[in-house]
N, C-alpha and C positions, 0 to 999 in steps of 0.2 A: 506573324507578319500580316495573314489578313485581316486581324484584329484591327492592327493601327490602321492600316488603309480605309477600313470599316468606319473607323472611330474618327480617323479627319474628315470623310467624308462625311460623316454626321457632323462633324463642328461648322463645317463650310454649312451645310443645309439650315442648321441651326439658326447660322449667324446672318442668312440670306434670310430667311423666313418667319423670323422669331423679332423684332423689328423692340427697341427699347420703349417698355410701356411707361417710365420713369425717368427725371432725369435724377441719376443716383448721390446720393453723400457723397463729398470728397474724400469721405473716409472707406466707401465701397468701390469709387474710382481707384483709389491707391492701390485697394485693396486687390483687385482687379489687374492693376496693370502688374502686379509681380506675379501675375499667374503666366501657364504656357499660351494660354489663348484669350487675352485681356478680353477682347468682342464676348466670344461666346460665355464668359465667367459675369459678363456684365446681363445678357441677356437672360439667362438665368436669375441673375438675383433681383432684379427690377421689375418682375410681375408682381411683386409683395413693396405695397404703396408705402411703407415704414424703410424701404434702399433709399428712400430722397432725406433722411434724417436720422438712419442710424451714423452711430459715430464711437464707436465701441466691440472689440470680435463679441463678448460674449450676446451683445444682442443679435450682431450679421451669423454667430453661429445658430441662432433660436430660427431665425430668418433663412437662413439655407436647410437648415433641418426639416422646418416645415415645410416649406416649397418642396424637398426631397421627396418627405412620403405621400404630399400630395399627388406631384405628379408620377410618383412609381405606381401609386394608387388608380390612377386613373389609366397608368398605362396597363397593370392587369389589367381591371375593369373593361379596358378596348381591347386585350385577348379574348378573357370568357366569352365576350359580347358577339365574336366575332370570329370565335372557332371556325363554327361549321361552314366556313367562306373556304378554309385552306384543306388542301387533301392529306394534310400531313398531323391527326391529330394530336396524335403519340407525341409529337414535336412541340406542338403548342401548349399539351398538355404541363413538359417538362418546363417549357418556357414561364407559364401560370405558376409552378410551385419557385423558379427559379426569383421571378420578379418578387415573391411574398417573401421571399428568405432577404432582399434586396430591401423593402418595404421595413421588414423588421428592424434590420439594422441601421436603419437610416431614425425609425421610431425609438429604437434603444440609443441612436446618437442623442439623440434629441433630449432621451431623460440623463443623459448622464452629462450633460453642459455642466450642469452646477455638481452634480456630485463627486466627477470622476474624468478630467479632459483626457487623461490619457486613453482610458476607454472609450470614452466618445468619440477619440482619435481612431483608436484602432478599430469602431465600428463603424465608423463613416470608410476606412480604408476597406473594408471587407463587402460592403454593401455592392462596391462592383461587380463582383464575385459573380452575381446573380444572373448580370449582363453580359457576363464572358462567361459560364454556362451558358445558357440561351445561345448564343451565337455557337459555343461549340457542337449541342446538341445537331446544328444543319450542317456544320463543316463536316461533321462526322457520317452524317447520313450520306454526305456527298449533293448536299441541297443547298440552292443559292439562298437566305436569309432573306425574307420579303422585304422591302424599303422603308416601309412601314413601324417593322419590328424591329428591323436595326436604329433607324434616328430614337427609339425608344430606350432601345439599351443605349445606345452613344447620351443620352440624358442622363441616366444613372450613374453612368460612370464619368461625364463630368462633374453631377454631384456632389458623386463618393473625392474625387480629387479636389474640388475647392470644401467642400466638406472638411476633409481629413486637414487641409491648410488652414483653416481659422480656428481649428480645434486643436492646432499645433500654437496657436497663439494665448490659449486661454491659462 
């Protein structure tokens, strides 16, 4: 239950903060509006200048895949960077292997577009995985999740869910 609470509250943030860097294909607008959170499904995939002209899943699945590991990439990248800020390192630690396992799968979606949709289905669906560790690691400790790290994980796991739906398409 605190998940989801967690996780709208990162779409709300997302959708407030994240501002459309493109205006997207009518084929990523459609694509968008069948999602649960049309806004934040659009903000997501419009940092990658190729939303205003894709017109086909298997290319908007190449296009969310990449943007996936990108930014899972980066959001390790702003753990390691910034461990020794929090008191809790054990936590952040778990969180770093949690997002790389998150990063993979997103990377193994990506190879298996053309070879294998069903897998690249099920590895886009499991990439959340990584985001709901992390969060449980603080639940568990009895630790509130800094705001920081949770809008991080609330990214991957919207990802992993429009991920896992264009890869349902191919």
């Amino acid at each position: 239950m605190a998940f989801a609470r967690t996780f709208l509250f990162t779409i709300v943030i997302i959708t407030l903060l994240h501002p459309f860097d493109a205006v997207p294909s009518k084929f990523v607008k459609d694509f968008c509006g069948g999602q649960n959170n049309p806004h934040a499904c659009l903000s997501a995939i419009t940092p990658d200048p190729k939303s205003t002209t894709v017109s086909n899943y298997h290319d908007l699945a190449l296009i969310i895949f990449k943007l996936a590991v990108s930014n899972t990439t980066n959001s390790r990248n702003f753990l390691i960077s910034s461990k020794g800020k929090y008191k809790y390192p054990r936590l952040i630690n778990g969180c770093i292997n949690a997002f790389r396992y998150s990063r993979n799968s997103f990377n193994s979606a990506f190879g298996e577009v053309d070879e294998d949709p069903q897998t690249c289905s099920y590895d886009a669906f499991v990439a959340k995985d990584g985001a709901e560790e992390c969060e449980s690691y603080f639940k568990h400790a009895g630790i509130k999740i800094p705001p920081e790290i949770s809008i991080r994980a609330g990214y991957i796991v919207l990802y992993s869910v429009i991920g896992q739906n264009v890869a349902d398409h191919l």
